[in-house]
Jmol script that loads the backbone (N, CA, C; Angstrom):
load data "model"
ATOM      1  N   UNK A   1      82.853  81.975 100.891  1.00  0.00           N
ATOM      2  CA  UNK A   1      83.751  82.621 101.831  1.00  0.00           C
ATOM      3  C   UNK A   1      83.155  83.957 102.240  1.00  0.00           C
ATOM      4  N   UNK A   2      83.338  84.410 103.635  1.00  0.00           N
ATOM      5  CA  UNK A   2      82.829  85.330 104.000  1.00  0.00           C
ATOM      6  C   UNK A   2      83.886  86.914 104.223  1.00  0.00           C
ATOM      7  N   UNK A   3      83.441  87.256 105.163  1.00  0.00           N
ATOM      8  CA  UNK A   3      84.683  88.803 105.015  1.00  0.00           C
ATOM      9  C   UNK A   3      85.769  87.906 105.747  1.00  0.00           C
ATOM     10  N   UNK A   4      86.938  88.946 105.838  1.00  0.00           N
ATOM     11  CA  UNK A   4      88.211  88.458 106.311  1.00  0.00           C
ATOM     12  C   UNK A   4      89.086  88.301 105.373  1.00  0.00           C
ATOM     13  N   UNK A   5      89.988  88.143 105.990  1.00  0.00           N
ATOM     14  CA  UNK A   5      91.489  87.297 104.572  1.00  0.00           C
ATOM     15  C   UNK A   5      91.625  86.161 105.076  1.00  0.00           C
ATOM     16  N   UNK A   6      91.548  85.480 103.682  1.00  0.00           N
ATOM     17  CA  UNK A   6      92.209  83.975 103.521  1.00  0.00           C
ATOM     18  C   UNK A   6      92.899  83.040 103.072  1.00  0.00           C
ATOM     19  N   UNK A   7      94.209  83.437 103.627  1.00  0.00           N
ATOM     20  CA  UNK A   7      95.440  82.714 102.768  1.00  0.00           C
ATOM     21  C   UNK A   7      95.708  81.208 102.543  1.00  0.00           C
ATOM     22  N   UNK A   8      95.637  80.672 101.708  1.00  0.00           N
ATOM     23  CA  UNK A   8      96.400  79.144 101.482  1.00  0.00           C
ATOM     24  C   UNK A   8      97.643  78.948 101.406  1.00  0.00           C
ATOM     25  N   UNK A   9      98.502  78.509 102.017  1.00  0.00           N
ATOM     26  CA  UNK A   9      99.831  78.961 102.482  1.00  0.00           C
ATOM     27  C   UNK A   9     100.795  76.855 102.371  1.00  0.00           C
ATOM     28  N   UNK A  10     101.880  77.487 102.555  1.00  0.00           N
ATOM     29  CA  UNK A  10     103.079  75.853 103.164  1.00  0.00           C
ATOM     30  C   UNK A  10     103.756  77.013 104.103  1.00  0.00           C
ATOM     31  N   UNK A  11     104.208  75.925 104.433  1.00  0.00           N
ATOM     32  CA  UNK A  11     105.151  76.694 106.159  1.00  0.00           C
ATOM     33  C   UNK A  11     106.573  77.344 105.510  1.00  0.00           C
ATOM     34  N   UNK A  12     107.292  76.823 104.934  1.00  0.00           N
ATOM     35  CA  UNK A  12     108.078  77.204 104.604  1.00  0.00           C
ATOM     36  C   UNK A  12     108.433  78.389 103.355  1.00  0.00           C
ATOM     37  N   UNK A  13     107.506  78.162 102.367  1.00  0.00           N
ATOM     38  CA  UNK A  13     107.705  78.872 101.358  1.00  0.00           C
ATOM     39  C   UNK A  13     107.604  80.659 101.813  1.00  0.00           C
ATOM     40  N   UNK A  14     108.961  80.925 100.814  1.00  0.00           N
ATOM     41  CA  UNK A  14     109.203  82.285 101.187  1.00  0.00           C
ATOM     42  C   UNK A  14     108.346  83.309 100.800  1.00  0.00           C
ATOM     43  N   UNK A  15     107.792  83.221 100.099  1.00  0.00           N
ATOM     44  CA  UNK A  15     106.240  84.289  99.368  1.00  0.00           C
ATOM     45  C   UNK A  15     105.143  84.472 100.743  1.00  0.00           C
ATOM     46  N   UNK A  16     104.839  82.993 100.949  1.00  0.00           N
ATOM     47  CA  UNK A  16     104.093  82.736 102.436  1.00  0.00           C
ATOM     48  C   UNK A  16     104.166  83.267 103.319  1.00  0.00           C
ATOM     49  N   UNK A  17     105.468  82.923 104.135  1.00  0.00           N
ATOM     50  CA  UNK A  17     106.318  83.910 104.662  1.00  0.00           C
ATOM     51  C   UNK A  17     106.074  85.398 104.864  1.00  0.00           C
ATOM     52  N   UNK A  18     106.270  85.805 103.460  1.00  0.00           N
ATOM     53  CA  UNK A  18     106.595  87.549 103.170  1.00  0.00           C
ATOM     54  C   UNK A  18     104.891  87.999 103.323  1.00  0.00           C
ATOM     55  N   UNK A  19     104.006  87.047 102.636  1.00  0.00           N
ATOM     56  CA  UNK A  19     102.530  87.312 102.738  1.00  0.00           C
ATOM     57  C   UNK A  19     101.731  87.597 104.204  1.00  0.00           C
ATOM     58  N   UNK A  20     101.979  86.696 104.946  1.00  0.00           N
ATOM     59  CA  UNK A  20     102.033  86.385 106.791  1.00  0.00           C
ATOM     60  C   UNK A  20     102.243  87.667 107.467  1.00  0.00           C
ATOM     61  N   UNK A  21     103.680  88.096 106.890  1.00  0.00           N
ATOM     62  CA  UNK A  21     104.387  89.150 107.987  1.00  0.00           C
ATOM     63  C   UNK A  21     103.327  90.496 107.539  1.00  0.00           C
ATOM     64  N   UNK A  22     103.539  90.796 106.280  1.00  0.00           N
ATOM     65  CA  UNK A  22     102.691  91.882 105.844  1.00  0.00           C
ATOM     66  C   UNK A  22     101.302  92.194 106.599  1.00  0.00           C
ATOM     67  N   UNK A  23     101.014  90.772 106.765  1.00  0.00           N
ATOM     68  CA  UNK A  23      99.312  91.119 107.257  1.00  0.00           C
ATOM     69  C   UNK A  23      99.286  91.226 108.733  1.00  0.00           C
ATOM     70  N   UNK A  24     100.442  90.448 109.643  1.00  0.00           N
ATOM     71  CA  UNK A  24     100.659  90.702 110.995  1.00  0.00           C
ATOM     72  C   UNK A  24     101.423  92.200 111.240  1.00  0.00           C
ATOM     73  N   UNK A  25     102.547  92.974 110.694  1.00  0.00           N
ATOM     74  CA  UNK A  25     102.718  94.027 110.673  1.00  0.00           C
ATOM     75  C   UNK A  25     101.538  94.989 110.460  1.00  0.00           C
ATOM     76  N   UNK A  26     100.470  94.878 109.462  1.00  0.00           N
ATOM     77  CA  UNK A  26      99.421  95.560 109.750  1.00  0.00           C
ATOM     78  C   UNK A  26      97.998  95.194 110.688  1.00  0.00           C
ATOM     79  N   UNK A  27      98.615  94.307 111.734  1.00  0.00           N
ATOM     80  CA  UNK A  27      97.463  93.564 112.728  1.00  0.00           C
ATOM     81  C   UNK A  27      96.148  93.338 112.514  1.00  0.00           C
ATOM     82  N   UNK A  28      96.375  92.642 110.808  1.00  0.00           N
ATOM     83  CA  UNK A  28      94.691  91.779 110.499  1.00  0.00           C
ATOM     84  C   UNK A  28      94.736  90.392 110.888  1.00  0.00           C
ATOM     85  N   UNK A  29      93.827  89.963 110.957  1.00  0.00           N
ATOM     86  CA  UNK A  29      93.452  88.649 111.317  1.00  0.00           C
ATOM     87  C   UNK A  29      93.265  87.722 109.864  1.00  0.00           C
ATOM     88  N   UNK A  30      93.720  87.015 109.718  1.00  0.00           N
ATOM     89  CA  UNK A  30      93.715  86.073 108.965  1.00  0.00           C
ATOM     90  C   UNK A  30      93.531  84.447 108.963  1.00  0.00           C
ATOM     91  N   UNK A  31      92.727  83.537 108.144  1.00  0.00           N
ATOM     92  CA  UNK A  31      92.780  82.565 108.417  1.00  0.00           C
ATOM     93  C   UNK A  31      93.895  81.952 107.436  1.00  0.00           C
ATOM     94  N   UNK A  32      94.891  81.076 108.436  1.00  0.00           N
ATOM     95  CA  UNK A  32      95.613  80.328 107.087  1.00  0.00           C
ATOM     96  C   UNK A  32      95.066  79.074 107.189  1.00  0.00           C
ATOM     97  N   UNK A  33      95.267  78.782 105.415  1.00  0.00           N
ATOM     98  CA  UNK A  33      94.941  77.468 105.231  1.00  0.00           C
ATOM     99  C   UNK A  33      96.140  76.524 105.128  1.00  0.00           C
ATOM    100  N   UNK A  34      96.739  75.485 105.984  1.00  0.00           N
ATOM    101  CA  UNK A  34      98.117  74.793 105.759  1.00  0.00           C
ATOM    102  C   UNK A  34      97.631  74.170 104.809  1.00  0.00           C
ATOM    103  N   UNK A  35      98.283  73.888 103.104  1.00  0.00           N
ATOM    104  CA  UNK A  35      98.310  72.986 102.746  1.00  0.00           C
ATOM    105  C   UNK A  35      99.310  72.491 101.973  1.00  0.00           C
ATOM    106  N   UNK A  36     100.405  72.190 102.900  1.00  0.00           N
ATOM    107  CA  UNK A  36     101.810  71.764 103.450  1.00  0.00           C
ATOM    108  C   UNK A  36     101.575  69.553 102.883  1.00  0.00           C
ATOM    109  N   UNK A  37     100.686  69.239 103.897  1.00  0.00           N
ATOM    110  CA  UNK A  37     100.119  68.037 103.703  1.00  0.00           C
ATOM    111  C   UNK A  37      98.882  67.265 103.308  1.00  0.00           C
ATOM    112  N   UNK A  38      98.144  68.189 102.941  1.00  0.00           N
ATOM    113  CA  UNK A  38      96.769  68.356 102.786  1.00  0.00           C
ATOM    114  C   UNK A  38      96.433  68.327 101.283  1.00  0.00           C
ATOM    115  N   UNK A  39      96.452  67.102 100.348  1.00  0.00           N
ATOM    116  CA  UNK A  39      96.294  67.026  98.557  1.00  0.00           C
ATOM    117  C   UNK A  39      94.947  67.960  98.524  1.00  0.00           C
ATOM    118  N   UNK A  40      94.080  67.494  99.329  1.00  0.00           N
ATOM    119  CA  UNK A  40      92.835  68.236  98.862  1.00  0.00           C
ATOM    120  C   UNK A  40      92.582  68.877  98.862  1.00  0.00           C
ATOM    121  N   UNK A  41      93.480  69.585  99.945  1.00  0.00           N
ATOM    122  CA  UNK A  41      92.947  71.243 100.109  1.00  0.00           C
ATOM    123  C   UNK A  41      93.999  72.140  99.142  1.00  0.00           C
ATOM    124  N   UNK A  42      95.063  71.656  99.207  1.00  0.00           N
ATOM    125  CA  UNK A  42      95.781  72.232  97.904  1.00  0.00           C
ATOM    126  C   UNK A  42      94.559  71.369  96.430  1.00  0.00           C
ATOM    127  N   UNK A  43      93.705  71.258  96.163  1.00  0.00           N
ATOM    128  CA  UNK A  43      92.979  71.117  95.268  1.00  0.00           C
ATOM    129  C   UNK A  43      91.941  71.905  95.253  1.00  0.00           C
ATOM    130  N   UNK A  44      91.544  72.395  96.491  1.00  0.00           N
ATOM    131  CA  UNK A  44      90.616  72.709  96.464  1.00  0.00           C
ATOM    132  C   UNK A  44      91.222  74.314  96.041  1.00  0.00           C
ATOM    133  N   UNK A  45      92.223  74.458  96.864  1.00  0.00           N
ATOM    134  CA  UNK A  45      92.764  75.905  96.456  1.00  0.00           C
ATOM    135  C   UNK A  45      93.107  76.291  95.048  1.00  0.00           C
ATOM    136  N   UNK A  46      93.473  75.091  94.176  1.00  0.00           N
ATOM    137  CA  UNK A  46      93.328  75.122  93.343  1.00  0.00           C
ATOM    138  C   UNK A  46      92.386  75.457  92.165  1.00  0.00           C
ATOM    139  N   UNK A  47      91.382  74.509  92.403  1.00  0.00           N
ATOM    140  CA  UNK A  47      89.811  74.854  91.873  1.00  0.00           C
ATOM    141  C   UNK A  47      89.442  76.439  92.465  1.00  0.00           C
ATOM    142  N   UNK A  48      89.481  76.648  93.717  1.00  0.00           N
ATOM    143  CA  UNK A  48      89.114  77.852  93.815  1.00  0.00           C
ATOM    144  C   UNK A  48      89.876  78.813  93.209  1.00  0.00           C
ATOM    145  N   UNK A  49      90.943  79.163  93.141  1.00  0.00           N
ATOM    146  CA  UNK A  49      91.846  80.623  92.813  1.00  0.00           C
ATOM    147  C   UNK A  49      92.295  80.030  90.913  1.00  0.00           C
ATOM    148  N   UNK A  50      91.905  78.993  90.182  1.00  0.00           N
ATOM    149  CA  UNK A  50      92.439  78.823  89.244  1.00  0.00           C
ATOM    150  C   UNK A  50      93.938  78.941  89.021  1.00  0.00           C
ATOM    151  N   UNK A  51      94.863  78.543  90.203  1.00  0.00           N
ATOM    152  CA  UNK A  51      96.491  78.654  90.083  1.00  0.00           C
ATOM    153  C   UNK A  51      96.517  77.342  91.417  1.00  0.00           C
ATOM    154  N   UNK A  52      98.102  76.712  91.299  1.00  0.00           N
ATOM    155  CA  UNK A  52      98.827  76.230  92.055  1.00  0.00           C
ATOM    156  C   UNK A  52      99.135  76.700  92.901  1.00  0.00           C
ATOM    157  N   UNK A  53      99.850  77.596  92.708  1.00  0.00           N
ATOM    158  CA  UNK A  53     101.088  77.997  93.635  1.00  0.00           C
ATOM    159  C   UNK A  53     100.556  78.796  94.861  1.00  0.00           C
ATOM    160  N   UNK A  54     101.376  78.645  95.709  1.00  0.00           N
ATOM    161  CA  UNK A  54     101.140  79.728  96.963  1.00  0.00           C
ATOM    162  C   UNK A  54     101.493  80.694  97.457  1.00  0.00           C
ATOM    163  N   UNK A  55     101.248  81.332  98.203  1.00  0.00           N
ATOM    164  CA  UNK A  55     100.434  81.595  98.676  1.00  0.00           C
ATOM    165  C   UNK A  55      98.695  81.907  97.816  1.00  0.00           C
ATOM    166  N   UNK A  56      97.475  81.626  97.519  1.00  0.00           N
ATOM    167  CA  UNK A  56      96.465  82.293  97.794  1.00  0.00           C
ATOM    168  C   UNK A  56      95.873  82.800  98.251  1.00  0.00           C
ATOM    169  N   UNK A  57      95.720  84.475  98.377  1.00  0.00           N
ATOM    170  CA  UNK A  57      95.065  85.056  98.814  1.00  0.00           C
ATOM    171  C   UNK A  57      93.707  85.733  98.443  1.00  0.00           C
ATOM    172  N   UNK A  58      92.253  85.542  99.574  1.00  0.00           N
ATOM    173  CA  UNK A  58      91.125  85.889  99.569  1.00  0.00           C
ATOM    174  C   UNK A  58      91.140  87.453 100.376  1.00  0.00           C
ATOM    175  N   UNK A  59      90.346  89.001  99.955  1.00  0.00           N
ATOM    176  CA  UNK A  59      90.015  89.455 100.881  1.00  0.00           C
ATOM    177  C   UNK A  59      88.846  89.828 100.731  1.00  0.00           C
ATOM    178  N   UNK A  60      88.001  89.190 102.394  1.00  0.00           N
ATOM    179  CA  UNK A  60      86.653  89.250 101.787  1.00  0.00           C
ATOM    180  C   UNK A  60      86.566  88.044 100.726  1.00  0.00           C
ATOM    181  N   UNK A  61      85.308  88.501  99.822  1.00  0.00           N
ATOM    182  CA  UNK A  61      85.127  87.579  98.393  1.00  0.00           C
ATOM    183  C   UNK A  61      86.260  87.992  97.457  1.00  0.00           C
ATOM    184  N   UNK A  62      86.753  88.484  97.384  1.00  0.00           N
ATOM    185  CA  UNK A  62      87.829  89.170  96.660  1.00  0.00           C
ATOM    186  C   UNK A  62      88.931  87.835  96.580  1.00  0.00           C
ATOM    187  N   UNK A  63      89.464  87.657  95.444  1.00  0.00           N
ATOM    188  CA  UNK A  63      90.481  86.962  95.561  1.00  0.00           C
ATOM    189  C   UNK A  63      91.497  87.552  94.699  1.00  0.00           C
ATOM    190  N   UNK A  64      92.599  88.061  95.637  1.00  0.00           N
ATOM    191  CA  UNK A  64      93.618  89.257  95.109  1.00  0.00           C
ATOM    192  C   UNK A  64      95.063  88.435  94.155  1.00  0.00           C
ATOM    193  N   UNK A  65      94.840  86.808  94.612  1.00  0.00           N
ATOM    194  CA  UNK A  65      95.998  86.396  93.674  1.00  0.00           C
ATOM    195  C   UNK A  65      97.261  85.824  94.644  1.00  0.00           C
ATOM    196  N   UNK A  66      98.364  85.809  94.352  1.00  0.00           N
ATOM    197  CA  UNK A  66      99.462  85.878  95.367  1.00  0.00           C
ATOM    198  C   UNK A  66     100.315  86.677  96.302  1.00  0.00           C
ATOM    199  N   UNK A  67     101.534  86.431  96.934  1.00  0.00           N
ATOM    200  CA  UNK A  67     102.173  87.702  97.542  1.00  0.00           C
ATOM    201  C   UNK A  67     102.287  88.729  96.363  1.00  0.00           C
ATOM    202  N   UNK A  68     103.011  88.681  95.133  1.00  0.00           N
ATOM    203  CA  UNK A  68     103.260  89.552  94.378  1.00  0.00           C
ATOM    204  C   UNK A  68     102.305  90.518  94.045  1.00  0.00           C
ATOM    205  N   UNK A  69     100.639  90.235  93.999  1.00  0.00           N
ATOM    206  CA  UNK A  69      99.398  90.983  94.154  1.00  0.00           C
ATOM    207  C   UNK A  69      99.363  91.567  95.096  1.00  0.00           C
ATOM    208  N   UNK A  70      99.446  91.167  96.445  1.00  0.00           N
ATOM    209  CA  UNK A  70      99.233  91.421  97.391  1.00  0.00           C
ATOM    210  C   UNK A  70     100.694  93.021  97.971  1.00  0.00           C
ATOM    211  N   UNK A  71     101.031  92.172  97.635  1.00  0.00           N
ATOM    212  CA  UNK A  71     102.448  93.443  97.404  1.00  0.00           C
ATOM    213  C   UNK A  71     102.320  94.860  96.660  1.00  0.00           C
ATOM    214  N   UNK A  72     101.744  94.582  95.438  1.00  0.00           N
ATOM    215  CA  UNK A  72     101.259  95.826  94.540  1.00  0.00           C
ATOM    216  C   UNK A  72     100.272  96.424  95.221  1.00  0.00           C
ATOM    217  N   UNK A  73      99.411  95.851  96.278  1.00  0.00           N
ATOM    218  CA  UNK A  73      98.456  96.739  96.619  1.00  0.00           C
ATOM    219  C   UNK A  73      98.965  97.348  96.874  1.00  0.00           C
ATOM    220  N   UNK A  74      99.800  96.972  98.246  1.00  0.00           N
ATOM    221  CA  UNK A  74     100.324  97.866  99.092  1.00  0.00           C
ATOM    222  C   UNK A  74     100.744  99.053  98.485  1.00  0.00           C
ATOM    223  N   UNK A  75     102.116  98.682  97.583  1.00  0.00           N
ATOM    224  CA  UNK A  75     103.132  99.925  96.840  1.00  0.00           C
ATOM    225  C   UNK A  75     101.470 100.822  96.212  1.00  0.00           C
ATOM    226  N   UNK A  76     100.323 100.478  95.870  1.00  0.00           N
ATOM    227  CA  UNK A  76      99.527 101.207  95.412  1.00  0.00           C
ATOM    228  C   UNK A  76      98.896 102.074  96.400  1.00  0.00           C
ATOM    229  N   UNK A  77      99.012 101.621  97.409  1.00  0.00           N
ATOM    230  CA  UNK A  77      98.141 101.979  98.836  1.00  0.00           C
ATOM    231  C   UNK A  77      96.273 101.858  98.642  1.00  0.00           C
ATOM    232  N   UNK A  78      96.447 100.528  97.942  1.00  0.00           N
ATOM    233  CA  UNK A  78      95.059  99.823  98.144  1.00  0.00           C
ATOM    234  C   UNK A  78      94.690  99.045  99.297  1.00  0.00           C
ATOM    235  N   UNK A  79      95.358  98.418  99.714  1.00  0.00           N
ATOM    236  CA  UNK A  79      95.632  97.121 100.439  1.00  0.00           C
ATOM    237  C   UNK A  79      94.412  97.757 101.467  1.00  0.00           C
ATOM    238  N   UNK A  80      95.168  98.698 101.880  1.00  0.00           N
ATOM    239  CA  UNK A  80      94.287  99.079 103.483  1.00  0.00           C
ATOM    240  C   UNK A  80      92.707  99.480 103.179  1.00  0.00           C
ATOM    241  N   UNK A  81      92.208  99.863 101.992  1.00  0.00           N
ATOM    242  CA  UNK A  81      91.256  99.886 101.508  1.00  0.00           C
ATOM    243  C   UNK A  81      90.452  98.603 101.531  1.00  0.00           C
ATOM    244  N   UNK A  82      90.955  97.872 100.981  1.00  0.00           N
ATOM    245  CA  UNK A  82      90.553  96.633 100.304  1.00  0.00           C
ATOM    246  C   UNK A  82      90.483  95.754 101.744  1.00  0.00           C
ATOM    247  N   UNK A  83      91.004  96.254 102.823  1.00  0.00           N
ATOM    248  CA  UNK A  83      91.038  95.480 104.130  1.00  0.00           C
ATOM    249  C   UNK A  83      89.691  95.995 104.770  1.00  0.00           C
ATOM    250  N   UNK A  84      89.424  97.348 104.634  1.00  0.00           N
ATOM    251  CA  UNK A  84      88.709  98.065 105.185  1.00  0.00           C
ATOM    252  C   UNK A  84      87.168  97.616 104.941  1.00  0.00           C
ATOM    253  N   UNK A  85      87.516  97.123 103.785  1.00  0.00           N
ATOM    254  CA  UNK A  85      85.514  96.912 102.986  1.00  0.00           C
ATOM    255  C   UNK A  85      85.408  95.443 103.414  1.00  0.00           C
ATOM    256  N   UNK A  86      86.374  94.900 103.948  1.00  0.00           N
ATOM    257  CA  UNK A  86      86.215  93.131 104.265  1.00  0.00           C
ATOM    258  C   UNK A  86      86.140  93.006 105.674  1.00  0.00           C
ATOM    259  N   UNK A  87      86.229  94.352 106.491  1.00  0.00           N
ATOM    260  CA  UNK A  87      86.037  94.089 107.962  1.00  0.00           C
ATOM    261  C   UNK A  87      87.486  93.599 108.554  1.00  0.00           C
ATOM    262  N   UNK A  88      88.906  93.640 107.727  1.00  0.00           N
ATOM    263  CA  UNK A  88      89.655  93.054 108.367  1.00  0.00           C
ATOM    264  C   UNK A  88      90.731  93.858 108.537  1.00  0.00           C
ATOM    265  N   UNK A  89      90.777  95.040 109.004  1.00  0.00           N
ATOM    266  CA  UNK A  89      91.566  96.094 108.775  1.00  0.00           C
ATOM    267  C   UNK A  89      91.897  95.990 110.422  1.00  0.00           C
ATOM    268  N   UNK A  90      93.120  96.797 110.897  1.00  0.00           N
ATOM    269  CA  UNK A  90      92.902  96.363 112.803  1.00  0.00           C
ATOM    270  C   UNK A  90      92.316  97.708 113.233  1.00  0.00           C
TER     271      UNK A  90
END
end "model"
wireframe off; spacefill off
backbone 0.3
color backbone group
């Protein structure tokens, strides 16, 4: 994986959701990965991040974990840092 953020996401789930808005309120670009219907790619997300659940988030090579990670940056005021060194900051 290269710079950027890269979430593995379902449409509905509320973490997803809360993960999405965060990164569009701060106007980064993100790729999501649906894997809503997709066994493999929820496998693959799997194998990659060593967890199930979703959301997964990549920034950059960085893999920060879920919304709840992704959340602490913020309250830390990392996030925008950590956006900044991956090229995906707006």
């Amino acid at each position: 994986m290269s710079q950027g953020v890269t979430l593995y996401t379902t449409q509905f789930c509320p973490y997803c959701v809360r993960a999405r808005n965060l990164l569009d309120h701060k106007g980064v670009a993100y790729e999501d990965i649906a894997v809503d219907h997709d066994p493999q790619l929820r496998r693959e997300m799997a194998m990659r991040a060593g967890r199930n659940t979703v959301p997964q988030i990549w920034i950059g090579e960085q893999h920060i974990g879920g919304c709840d990670e992704m959340m602490m940056l913020e309250r830390q005021g990392r996030l925008d840092e950590l956006l900044a060194q991956a090229g995906a900051s707006s």
